[in-house]
Structure formats: structure tokens, C-alpha cells
C-alpha positions in Angstrom: 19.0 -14.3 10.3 16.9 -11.8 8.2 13.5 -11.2 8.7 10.6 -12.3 6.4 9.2 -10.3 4.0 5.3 -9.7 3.8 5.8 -8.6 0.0 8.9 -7.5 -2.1 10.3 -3.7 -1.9 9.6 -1.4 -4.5 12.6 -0.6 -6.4 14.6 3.4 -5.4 13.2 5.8 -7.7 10.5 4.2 -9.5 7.0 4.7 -8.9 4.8 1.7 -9.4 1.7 0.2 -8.8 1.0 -2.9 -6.7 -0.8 -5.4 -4.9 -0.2 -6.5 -1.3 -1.1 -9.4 0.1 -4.1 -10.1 2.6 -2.5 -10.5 5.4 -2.5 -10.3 9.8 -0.8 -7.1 11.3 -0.5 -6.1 14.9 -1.3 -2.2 15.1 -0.1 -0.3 18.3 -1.6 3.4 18.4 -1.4 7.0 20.5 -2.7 9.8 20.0 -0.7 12.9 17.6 1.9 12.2 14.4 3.9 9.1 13.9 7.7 10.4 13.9 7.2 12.2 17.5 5.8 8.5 18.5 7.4 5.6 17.1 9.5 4.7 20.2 6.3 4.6 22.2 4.6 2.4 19.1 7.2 0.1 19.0 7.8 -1.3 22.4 4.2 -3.0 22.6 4.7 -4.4 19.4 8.0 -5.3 20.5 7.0 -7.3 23.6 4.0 -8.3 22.1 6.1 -10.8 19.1 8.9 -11.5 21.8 6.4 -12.8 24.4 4.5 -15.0 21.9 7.8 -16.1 20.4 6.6 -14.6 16.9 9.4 -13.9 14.5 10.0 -10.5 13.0 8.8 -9.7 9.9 9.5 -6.9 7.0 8.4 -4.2 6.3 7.1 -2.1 9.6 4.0 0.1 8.1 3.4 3.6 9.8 0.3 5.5 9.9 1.5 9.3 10.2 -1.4 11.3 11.3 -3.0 9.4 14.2 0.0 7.6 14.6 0.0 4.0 14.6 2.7 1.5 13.8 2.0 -2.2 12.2 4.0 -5.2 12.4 3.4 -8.0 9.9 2.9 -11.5 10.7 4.1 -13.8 8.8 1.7 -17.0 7.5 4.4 -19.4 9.0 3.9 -17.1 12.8 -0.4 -16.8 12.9 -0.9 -19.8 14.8 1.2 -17.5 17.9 -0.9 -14.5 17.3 -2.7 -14.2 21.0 -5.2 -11.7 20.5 -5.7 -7.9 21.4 -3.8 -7.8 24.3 -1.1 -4.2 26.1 -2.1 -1.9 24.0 -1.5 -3.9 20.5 -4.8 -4.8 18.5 -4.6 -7.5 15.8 -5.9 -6.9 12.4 -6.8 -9.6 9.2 -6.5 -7.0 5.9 -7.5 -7.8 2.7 -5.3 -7.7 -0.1 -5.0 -4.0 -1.0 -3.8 -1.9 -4.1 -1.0 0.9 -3.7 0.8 3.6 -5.4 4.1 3.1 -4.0 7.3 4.6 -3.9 11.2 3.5 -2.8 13.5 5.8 -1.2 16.8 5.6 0.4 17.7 7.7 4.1 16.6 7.9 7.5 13.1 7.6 8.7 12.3 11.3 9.2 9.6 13.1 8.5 11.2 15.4 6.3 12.4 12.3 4.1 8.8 10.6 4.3 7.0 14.5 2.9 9.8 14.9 0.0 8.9 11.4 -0.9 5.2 11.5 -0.6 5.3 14.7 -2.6 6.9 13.0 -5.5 5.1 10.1 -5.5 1.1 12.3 -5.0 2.5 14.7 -7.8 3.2 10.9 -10.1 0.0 9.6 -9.0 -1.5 12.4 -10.3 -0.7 12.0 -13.7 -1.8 8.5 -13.8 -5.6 8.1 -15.4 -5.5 4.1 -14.7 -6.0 4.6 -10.6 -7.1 6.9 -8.2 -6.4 7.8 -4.4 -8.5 6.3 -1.8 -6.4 7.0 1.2 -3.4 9.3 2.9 0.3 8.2 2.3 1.5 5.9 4.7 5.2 4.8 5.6 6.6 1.7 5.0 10.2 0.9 7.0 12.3 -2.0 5.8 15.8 -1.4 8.2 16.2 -1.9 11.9 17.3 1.5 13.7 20.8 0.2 13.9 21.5 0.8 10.2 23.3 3.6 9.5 20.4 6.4 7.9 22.4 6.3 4.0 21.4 2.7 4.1 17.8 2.5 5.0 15.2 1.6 2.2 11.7 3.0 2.9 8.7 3.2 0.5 5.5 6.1 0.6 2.2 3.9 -0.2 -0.7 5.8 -1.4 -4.4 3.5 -0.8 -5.7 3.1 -4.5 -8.1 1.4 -6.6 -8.6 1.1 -10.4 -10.3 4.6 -11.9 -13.7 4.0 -13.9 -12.7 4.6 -17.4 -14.8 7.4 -19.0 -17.7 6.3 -21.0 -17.7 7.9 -24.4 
């Protein structure tokens, strides 16, 4: 059965802007850069939505400096959200605007930097919105798929730019 999605996948290729949705995510944090830690992310989350019988959702979003890793919950699964609880904290976010970016390959850093590149040096020549944040990841495939396969995105926090009074 395929997982939920907490909001559709940016299309390969083609920068965009969008809106997700408010929403609860379990975060699981340590200390230094997302790719040397995402095994260590993942298993609290893991046995965090196994123990509580909470359904998997799509996408995974990862925080690359201070790395943290965020599981979404879907609507249908917050009545068997439990609370902070071994080493996983439990977050309600508020529906958020992002530059945002779809790739195809593996989930390496070198991937994630080519992509954030291209979509920092696009976002730049947009006057509509500006940067609020640092790129994030954003993981749609389970390690098992082969790395040609996997669909990630590069989010970049923004909000609307004040237009320029005259």
C-alpha cells in the first residue's frame, strides 16, 4: 500500500512556488549535518509511528545543518500522535510558502547542493518572493528504491516580497 501524501510533488525540473499545508510532524534531531545522520534520525521516528500504529506518510523533510528529520502525520493518523516521547518531539506548523524544486537520484549530499544551487540561483531572479529560510530536503522514496528512481525536492522558506512603492 503506498503511503499518504502530505501535499503533491513538485514536478523534475521545474521550479515553482507553493503552499503547504498546516500540518503535525514528528521531528527527531542530533547534533552536526543531516546526510552523516539520517540513519540515527530515522529509527526514533521509525519506532515512534510503528509503536503508536501511525501509518507512514510522504514526503520525509530533512533539516541539513543541525540535522533533524520530520515525518508527516497524516489528518486521518493525529488522534495516535502520543506526545514528545524517545527522542522524537511533535510539532503543529502552519501552512508555509516555498520555493521548491524536483529532482531525480539518490539522497546525497552532493545531489541535494547541485539542486539547491539551481533552485537559490532561480529564486533569485524572482521579484514576486523572497528567502526567509535555508534549503531544506524533501525525500519521497523508501531507501530500497534503486537511487535513478528516487524523486526528491530542495524547499527554500519564502514569503511574498513588498512590491516597491513608486
Amino acid at each position: 500500500m503506498a503511503a499518504e501524501e502530505a501535499f503533491p510533488p513538485s514536478p523534475v525540473g521545474e521550479p515553482e512556488i507553493k503552499t503547504l499545508p498546516a500540518g503535525v510532524l514528528l521531528k527527531a534531531s542530533a547534533p552536526g549535518r543531516y546526510f552523516d545522520q539520517s540513519n540515527r534520525l530515522f529509527r526514533p521516528l521509525f519506532r515512534y509511528i510503528s509503536t503508536n500504529d501511525i501509518a507512514m506518510t510522504t514526503p520525509v523533510e530533512a533539516q541539513i545543518e543541525g540535522a533533524a528529520m520530520f515525518f508527516w502525520v497524516a489528518p486521518s493518523q493525529r488522534a495516535k500522535v502520543a506526545g514528545n516521547r524517545e527522542g522524537v518531539e511533535v510539532l503543529e506548523v502552519p501552512e508555509r510558502l516555498v520555493a521548491s524544486l524536483g529532482a531525480r537520484g539518490g539522497y546525497t549530499e552532493t545531489n541535494f547542493a547541485k539542486v539547491r544551487d539551481q533552485l537559490e540561483a532561480w529564486l533569485g531572479t524572482q521579484s514576486q518572493v523572497e528567502a526567509i529560510g535555508p534549503a531544506y530536503g524533501v525525500f519521497w522514496n523508501g531507501p530500497f528504491l534503486p537511487g535513478f528512481m528516487k524523486r526528491f525536492e530542495v524547499h527554500v522558506p519564502v514569503r511574498r516580497a513588498n512590491p516597491v512603492a513608486p
